[in-house]
BADOTOR-412728 format. One record per residue: residue in three letters; x, y, z of N, C-alpha, C in turn. Coordinates in steps of 0.02 Angstrom, whole numbers. Layout:
// residues N
+---------+--------+--------+--------+--------+--------+--------+--------+--------+--------+
| drenmar |     nx |     ny |     nz |    cax |    cay |    caz |     cx |     cy |     cz |
+---------+--------+--------+--------+--------+--------+--------+--------+--------+--------+
|     ALA |      X |      Y |      Z |      X |      Y |      Z |      X |      Y |      Z |
...
+---------+--------+--------+--------+--------+--------+--------+--------+--------+--------+
END
This chain:
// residues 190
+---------+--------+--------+--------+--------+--------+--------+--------+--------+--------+
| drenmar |     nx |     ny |     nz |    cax |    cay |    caz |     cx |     cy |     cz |
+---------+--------+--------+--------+--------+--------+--------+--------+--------+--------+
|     UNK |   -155 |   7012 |  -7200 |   -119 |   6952 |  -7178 |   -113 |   6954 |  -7102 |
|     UNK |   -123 |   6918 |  -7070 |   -130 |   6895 |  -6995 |    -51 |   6897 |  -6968 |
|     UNK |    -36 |   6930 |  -6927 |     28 |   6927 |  -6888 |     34 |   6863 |  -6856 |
|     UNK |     87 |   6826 |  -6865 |     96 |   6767 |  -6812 |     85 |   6750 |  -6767 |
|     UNK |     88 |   6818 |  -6725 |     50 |   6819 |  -6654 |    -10 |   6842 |  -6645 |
|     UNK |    -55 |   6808 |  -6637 |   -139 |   6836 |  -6638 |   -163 |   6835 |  -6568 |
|     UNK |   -176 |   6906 |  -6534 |   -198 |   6917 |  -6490 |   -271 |   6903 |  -6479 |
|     UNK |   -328 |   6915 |  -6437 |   -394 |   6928 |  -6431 |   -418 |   6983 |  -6435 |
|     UNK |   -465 |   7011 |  -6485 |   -493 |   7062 |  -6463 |   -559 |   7060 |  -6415 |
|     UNK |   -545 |   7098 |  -6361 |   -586 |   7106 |  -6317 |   -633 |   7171 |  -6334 |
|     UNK |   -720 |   7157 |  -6362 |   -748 |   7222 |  -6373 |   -805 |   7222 |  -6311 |
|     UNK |   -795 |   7275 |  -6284 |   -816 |   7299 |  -6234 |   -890 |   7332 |  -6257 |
|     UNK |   -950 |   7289 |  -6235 |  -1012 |   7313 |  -6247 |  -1057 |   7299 |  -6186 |
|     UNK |  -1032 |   7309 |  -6122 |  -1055 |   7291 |  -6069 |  -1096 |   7367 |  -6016 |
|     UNK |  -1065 |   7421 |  -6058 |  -1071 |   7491 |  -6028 |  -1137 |   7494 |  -6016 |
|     UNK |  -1174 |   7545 |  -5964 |  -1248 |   7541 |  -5964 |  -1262 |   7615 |  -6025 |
|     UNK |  -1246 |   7645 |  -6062 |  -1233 |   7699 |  -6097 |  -1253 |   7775 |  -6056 |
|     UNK |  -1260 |   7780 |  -5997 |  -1294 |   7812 |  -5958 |  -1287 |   7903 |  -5994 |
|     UNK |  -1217 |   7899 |  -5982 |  -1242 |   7995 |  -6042 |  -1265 |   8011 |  -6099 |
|     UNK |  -1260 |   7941 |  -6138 |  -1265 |   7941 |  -6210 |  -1381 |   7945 |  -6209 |
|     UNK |  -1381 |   7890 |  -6158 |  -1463 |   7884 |  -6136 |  -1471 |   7955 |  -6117 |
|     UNK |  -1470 |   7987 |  -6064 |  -1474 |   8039 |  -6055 |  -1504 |   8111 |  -6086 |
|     UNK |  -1443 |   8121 |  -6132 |  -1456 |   8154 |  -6195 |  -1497 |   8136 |  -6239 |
|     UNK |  -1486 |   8106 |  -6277 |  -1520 |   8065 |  -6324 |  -1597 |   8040 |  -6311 |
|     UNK |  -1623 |   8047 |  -6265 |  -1702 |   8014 |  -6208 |  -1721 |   7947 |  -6225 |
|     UNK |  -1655 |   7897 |  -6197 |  -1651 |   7824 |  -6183 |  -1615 |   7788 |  -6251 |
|     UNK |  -1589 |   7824 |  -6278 |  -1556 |   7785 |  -6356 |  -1504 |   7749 |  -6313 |
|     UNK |  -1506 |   7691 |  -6315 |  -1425 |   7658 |  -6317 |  -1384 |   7667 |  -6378 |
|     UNK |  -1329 |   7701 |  -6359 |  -1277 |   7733 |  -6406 |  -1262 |   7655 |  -6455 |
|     UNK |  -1237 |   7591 |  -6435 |  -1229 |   7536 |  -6478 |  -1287 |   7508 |  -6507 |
|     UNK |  -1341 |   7521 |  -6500 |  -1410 |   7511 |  -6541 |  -1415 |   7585 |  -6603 |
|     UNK |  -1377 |   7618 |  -6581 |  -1392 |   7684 |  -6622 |  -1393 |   7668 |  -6693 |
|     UNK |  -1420 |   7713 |  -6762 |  -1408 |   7707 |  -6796 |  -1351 |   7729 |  -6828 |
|     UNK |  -1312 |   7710 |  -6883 |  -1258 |   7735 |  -6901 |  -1250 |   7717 |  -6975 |
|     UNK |  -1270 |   7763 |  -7026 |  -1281 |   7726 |  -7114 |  -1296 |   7663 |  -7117 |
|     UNK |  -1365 |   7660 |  -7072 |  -1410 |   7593 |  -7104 |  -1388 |   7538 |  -7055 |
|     UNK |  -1334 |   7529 |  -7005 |  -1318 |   7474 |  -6978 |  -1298 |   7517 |  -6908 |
|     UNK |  -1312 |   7456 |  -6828 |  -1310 |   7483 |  -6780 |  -1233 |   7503 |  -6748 |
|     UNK |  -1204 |   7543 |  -6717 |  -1151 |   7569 |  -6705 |  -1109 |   7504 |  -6699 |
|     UNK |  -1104 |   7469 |  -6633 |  -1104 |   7390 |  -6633 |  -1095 |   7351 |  -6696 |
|     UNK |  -1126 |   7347 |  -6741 |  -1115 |   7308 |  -6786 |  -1047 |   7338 |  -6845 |
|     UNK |  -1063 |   7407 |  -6837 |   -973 |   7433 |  -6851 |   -911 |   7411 |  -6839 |
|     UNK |   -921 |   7420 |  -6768 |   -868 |   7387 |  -6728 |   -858 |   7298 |  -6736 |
|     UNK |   -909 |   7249 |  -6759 |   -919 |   7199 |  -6739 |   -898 |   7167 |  -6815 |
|     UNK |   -895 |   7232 |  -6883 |   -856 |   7217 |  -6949 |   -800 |   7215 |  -6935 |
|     UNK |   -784 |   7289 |  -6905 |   -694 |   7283 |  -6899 |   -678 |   7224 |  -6884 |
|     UNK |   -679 |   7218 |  -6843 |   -652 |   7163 |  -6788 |   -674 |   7088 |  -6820 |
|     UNK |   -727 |   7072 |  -6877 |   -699 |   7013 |  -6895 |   -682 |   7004 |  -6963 |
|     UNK |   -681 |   7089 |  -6976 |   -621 |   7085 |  -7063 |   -563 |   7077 |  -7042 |
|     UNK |   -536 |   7105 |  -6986 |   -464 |   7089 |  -6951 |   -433 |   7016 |  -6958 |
|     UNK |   -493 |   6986 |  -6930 |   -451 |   6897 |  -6932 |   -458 |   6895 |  -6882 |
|     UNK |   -423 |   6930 |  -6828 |   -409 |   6914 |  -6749 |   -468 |   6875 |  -6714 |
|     UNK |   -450 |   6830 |  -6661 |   -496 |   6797 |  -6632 |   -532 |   6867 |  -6577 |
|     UNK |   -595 |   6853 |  -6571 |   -620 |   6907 |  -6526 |   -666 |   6883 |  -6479 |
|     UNK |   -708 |   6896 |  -6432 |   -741 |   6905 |  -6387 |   -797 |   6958 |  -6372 |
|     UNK |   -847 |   6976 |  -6358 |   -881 |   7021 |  -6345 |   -908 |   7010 |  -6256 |
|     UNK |   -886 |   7058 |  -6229 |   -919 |   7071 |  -6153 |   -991 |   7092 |  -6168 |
|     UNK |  -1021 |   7071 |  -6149 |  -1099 |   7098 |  -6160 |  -1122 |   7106 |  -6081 |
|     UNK |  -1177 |   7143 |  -6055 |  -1202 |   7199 |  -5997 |  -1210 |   7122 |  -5942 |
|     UNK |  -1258 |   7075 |  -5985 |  -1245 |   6998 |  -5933 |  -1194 |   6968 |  -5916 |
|     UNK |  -1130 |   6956 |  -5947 |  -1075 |   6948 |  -5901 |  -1061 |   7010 |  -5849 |
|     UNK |  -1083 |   7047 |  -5841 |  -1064 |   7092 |  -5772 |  -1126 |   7089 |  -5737 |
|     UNK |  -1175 |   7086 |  -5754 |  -1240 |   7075 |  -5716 |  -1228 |   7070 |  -5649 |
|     UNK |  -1190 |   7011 |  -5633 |  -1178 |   6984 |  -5572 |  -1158 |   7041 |  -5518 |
|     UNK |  -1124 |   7105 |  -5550 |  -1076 |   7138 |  -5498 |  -1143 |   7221 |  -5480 |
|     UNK |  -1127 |   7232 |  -5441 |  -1155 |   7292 |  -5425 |  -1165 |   7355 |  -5441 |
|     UNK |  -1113 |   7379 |  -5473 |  -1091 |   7426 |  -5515 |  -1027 |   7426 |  -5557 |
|     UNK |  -1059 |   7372 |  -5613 |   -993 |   7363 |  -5644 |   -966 |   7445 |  -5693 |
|     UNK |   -910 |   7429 |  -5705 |   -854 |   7484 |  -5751 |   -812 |   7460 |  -5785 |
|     UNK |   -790 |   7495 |  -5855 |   -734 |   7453 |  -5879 |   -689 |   7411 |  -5872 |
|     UNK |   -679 |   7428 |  -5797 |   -610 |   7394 |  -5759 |   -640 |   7322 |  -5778 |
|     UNK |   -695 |   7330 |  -5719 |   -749 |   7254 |  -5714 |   -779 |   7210 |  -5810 |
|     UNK |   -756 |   7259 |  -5841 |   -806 |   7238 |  -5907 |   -708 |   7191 |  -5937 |
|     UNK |   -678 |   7231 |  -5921 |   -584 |   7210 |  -5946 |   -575 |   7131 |  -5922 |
|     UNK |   -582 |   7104 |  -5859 |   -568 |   7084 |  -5823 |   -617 |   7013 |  -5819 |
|     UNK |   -673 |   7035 |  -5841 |   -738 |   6962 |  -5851 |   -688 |   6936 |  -5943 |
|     UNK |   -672 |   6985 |  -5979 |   -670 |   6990 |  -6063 |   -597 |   6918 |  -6056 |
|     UNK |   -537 |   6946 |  -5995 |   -502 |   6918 |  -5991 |   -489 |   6838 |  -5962 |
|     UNK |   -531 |   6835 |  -5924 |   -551 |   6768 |  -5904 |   -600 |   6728 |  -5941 |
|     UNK |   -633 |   6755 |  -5978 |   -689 |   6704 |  -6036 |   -623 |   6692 |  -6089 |
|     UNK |   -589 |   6713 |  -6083 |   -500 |   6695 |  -6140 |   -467 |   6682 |  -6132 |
|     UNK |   -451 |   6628 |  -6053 |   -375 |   6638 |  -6025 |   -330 |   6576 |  -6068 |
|     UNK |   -328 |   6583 |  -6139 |   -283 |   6511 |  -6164 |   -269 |   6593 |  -6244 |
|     UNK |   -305 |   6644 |  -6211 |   -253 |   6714 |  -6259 |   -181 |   6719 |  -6257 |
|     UNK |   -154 |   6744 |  -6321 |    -90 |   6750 |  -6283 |    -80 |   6834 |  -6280 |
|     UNK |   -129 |   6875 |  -6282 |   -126 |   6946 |  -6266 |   -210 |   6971 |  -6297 |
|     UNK |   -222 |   7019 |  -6264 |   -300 |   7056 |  -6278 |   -256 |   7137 |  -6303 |
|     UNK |   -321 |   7133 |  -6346 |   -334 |   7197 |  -6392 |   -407 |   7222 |  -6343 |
|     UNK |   -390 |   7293 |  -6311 |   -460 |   7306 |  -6267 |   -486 |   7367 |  -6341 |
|     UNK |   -558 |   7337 |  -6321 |   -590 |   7386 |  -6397 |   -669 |   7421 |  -6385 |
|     UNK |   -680 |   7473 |  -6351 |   -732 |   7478 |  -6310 |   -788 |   7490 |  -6381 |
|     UNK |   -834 |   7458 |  -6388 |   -908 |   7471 |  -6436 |   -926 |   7511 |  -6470 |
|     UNK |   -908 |   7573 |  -6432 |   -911 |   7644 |  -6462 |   -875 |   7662 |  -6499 |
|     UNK |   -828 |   7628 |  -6539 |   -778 |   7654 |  -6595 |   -818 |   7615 |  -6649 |
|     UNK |   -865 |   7643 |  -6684 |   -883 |   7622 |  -6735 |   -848 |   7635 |  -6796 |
|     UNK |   -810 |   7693 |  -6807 |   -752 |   7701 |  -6877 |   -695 |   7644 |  -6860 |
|     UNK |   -664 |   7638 |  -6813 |   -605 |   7619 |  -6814 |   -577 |   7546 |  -6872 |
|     UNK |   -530 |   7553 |  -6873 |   -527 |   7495 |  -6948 |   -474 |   7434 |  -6918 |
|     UNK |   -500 |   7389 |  -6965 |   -462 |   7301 |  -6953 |   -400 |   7338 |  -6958 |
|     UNK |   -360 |   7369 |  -6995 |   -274 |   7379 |  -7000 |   -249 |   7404 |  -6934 |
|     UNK |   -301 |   7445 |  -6898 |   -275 |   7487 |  -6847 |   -275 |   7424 |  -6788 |
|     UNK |   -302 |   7364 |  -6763 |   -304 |   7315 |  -6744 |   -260 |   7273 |  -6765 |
|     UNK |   -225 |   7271 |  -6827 |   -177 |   7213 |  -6852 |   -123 |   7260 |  -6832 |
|     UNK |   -114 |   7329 |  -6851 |    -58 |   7339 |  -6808 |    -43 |   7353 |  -6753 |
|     UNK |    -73 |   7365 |  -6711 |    -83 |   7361 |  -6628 |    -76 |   7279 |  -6613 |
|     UNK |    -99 |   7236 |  -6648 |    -67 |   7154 |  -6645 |      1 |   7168 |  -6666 |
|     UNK |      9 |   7164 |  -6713 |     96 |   7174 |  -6721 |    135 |   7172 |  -6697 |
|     UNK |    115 |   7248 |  -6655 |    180 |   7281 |  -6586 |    166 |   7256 |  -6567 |
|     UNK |    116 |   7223 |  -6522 |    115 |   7185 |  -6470 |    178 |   7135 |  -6480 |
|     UNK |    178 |   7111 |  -6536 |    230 |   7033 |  -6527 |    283 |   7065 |  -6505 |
|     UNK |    307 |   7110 |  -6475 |    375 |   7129 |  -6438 |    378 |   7209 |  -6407 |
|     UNK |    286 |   7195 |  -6384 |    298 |   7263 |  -6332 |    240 |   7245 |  -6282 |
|     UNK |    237 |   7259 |  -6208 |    206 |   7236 |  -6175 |    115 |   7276 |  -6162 |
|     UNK |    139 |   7319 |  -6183 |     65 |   7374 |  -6192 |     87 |   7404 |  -6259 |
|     UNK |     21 |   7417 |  -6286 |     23 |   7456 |  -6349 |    -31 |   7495 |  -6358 |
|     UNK |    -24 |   7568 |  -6378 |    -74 |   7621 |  -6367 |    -84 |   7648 |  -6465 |
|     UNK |   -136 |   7632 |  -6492 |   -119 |   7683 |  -6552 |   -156 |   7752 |  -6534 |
|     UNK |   -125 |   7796 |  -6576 |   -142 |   7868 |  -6593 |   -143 |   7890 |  -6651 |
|     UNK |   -194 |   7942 |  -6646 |   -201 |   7952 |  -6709 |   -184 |   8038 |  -6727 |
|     UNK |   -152 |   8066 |  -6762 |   -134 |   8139 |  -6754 |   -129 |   8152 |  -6655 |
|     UNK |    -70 |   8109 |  -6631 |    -65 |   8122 |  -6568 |   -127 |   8126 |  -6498 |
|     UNK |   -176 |   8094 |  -6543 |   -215 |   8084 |  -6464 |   -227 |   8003 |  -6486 |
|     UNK |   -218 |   7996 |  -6389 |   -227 |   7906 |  -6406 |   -277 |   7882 |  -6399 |
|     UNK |   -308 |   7812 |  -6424 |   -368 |   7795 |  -6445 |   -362 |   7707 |  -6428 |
|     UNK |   -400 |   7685 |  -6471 |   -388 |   7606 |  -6451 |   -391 |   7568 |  -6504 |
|     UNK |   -410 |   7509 |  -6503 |   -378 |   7470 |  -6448 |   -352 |   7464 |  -6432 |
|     UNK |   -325 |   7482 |  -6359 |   -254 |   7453 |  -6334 |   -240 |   7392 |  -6335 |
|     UNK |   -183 |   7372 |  -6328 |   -158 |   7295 |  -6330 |   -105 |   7282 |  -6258 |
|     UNK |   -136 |   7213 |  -6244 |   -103 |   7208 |  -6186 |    -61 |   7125 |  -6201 |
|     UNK |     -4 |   7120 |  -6188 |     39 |   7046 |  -6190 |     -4 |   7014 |  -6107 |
|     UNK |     30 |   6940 |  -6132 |     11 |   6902 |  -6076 |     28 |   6908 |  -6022 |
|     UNK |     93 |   6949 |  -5998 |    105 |   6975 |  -5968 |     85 |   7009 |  -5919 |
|     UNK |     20 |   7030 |  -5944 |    -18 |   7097 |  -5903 |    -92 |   7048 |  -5879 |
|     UNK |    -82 |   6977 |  -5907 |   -123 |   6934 |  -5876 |   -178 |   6956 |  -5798 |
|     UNK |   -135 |   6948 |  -5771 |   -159 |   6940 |  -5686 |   -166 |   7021 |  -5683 |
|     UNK |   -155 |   7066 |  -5694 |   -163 |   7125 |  -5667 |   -222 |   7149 |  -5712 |
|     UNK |   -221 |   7116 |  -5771 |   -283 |   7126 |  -5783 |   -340 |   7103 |  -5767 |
|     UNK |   -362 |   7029 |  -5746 |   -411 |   7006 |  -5727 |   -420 |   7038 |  -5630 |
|     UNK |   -369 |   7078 |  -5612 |   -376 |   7086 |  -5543 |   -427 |   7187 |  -5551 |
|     UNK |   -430 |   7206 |  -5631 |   -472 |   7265 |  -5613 |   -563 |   7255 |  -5610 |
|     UNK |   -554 |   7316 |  -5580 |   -625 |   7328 |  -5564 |   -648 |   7412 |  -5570 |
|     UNK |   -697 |   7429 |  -5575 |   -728 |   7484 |  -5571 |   -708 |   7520 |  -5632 |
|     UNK |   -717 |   7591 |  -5632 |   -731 |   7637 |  -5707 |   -661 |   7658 |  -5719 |
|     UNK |   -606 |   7641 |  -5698 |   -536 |   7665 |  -5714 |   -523 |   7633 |  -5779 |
|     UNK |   -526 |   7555 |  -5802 |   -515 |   7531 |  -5854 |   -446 |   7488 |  -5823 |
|     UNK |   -400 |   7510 |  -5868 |   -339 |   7470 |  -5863 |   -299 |   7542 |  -5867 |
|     UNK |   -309 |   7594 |  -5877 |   -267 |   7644 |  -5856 |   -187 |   7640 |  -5812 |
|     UNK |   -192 |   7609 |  -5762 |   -154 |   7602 |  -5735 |    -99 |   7536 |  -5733 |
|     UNK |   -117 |   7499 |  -5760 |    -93 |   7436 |  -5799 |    -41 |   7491 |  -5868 |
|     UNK |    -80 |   7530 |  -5897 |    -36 |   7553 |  -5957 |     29 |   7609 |  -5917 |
|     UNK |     12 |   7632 |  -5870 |     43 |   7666 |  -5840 |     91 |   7644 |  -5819 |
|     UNK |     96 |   7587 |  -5768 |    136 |   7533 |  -5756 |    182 |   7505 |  -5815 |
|     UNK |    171 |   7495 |  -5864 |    202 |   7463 |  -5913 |    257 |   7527 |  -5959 |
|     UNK |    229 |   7579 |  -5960 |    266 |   7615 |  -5992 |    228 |   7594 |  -6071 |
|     UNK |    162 |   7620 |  -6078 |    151 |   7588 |  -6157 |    192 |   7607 |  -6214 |
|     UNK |    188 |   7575 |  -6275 |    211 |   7607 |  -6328 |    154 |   7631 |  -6363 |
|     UNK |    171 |   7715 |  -6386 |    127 |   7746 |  -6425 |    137 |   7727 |  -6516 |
|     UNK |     95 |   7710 |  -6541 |     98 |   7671 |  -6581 |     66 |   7711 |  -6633 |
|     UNK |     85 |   7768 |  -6693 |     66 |   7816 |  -6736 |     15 |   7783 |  -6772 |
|     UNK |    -61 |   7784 |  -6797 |    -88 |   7759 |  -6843 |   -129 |   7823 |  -6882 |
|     UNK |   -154 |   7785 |  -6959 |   -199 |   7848 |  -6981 |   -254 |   7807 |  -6995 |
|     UNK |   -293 |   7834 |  -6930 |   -357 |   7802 |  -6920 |   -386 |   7832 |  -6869 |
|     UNK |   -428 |   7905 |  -6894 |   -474 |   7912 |  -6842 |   -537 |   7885 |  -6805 |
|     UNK |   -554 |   7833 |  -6851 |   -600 |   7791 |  -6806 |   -568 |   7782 |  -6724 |
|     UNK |   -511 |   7760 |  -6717 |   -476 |   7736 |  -6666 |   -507 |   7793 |  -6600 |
|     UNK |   -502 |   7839 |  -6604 |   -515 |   7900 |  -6567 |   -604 |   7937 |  -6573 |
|     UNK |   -629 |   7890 |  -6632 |   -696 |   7944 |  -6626 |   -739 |   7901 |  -6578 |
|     UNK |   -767 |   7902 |  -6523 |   -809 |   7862 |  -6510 |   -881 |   7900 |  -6506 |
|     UNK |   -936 |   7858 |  -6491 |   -998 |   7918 |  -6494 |  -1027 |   7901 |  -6425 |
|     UNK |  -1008 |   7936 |  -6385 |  -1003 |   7951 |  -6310 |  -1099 |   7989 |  -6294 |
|     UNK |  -1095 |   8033 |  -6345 |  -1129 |   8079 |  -6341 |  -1167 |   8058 |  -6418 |
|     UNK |  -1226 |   8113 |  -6426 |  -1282 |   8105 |  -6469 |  -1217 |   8153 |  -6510 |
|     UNK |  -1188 |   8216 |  -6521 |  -1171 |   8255 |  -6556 |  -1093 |   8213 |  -6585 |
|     UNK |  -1093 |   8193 |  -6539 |  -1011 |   8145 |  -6585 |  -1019 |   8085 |  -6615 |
|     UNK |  -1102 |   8045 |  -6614 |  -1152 |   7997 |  -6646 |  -1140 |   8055 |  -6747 |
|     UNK |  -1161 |   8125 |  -6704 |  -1177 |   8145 |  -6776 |  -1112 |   8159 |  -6817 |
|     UNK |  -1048 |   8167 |  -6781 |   -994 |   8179 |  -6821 |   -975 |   8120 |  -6846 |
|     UNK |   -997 |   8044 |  -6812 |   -968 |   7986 |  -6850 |  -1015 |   7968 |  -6910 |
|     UNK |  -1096 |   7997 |  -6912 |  -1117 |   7990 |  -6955 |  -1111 |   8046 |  -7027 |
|     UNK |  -1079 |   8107 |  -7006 |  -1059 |   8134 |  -7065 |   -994 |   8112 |  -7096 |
|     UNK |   -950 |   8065 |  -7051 |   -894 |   8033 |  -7080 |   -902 |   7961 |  -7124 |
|     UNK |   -957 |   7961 |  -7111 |  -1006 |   7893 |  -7157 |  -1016 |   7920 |  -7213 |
|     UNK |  -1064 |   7965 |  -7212 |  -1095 |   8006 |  -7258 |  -1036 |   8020 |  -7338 |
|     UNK |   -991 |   8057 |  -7292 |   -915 |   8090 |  -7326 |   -875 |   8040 |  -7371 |
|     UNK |   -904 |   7960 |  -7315 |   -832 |   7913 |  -7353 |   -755 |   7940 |  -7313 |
|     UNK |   -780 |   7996 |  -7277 |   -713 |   8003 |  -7250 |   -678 |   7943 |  -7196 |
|     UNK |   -724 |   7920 |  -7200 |   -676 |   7852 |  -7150 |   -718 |   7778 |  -7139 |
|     UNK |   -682 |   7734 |  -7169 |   -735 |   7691 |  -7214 |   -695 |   7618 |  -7163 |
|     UNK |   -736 |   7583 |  -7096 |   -696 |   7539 |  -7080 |   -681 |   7498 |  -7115 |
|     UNK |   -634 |   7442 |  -7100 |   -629 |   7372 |  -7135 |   -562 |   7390 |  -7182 |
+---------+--------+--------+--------+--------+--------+--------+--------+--------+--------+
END
């Protein structure tokens, strides 16, 4: 069921995957495979079994900038939405993470100005930002993210049981731990 207040999710697929290429000898980590469907398209279930209205930053909205970074990928996501009444930031690479862990990170939001979930105490995403954090968000740039926006706010850590939230596949070897969590059924988005 949809919380009253429905934020945007903002999924962040704008990264150039540069370590993940690296390793891997040119795989883009969101083209990767992951049980038959591309990492991306994981992420791209959650997020519309959720309900929530969403958005995707893709590498051509930053095109324009020189060396774009999350900050820059946050900040294009927030202005292609400005009639949101708060963003869910959800970077690509969380292919486990699940629609509930998104409905409740919407939730808190309706009466907290940042919202961080965690999962067994390390925090993960999507974060959620109120309208509030409007202008300071469309004012980042470069590879910090919004870090300092959550800092500023004093987020609320927000307990979930959902390690998707935290696994991302950064790397070829944490590609293979999300695919033995496929494999397992141990963590099944949606």
């Amino acid at each position: 069921m949809l919380p009253p207040f429905t934020p945007t999710v903002l999924v962040l697929a704008a990264g150039r995957s540069e370590r993940f290429r690296a390793a891997s000898g040119g795989v883009d980590k969101l083209e990767a495979d992951l049980g038959g469907r591309r990492v991306r398209d994981w992420v791209q279930a959650a997020v519309q079994s959720s309900g929530l209205p969403w958005h995707v930053v893709e590498r051509s909205h930053t095109a324009h900038l020189n060396t774009p970074g999350m900050g820059d990928s946050i900040a294009c996501g927030v202005a292609a939405t400005p009639q949101a009444l708060g963003w869910l930031v959800l970077p690509a690479d969380l292919p486990l993470v699940q629609a509930r862990t998104l409905l409740q990170v919407a939730q808190a939001l309706r009466t907290q100005t940042v919202v961080v979930p965690a999962w067994q105490g390390e925090r993960g995403h999507p974060v959620g930002f109120s309208a509030a954090c409007k202008d300071e968000l469309l004012a980042l740039s470069g590879d910090s993210g919004a870090r300092a926006v959550v800092q500023r706010h004093g987020a609320m850590v927000l307990a979930v049981d959902d390690a998707g939230c935290v696994c991302d596949v950064d790397t070829p070897e944490a590609l293979e731990v999300a695919r033995g969590m496929v494999a397992a059924n141990a963590q099944v988005p949606l």
